[in-house]
C-alpha positions in Angstrom: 202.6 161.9 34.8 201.5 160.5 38.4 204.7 158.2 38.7 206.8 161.4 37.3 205.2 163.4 40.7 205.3 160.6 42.6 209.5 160.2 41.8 209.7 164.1 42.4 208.2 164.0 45.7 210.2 161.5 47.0 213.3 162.9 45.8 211.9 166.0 47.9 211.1 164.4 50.8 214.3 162.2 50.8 216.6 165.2 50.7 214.6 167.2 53.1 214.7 164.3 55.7 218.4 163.3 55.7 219.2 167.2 55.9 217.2 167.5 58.9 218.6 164.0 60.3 221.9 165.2 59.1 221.1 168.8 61.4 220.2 166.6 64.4 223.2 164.6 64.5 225.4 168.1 64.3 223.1 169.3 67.1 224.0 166.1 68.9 227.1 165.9 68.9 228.0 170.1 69.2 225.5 170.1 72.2 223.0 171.8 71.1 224.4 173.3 68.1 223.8 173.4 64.4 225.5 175.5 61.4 224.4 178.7 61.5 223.4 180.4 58.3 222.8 177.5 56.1 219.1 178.8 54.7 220.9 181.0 52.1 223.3 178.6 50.8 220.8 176.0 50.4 217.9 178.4 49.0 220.7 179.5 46.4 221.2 176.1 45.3 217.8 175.1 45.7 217.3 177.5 43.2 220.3 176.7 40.7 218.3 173.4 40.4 215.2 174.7 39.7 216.7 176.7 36.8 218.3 173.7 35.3 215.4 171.5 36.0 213.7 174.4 34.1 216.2 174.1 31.5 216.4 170.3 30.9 212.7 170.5 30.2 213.3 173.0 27.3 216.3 171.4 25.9 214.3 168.2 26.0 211.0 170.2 24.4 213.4 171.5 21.5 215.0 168.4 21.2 211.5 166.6 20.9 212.1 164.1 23.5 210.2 162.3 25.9 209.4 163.8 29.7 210.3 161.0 31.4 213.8 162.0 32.0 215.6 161.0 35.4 217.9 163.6 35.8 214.8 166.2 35.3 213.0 164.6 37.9 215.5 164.9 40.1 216.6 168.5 40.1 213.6 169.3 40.2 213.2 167.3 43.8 216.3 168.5 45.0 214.8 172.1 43.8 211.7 171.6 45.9 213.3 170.2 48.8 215.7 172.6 49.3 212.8 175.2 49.4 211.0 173.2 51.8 214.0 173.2 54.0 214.4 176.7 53.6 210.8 177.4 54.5 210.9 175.1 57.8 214.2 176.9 58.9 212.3 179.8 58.6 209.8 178.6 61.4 
């Protein structure tokens, strides 16, 4: 379970720092400037991951098989860190 968090949260924080790295190299080079408007495209598909991370682990529950699946994990880190990147856009 501690290795499963551990892979979640770095999916998280992986996705949340190359957005923001991706953001400061569009700043760079548009002087000053980033995309306007991304938070709701991004919380929207944050979203559509948590509901299919949500989903795998039912499917795998029904199906009876084991937690430790990959492509769980990582929805659900793409899920989170999309909501963290909302919430710091928000600042």
């Amino acid at each position: 379970m501690l290795v499963r968090l551990a892979r979640i949260a770095a999916i998280a924080v992986g996705f949340f720092f190359v957005f923001t790295l991706s953001q400061q190299a569009t700043a760079a080079r548009n002087f000053g400037q980033t995309t306007a408007g991304l938070s709701w495209p991004i919380g929207v598909l944050a979203f559509v991951f948590l509901l299919a991370a949500f989903g795998n682990e039912r499917l795998n529950k029904l199906r009876g098989l084991s937690d430790d699946d990959l492509r769980t994990d990582f929805l659900w880190g793409l899920g989170v860190g999309g909501i963290a990147i909302v919430l710091e856009r928000l600042q």
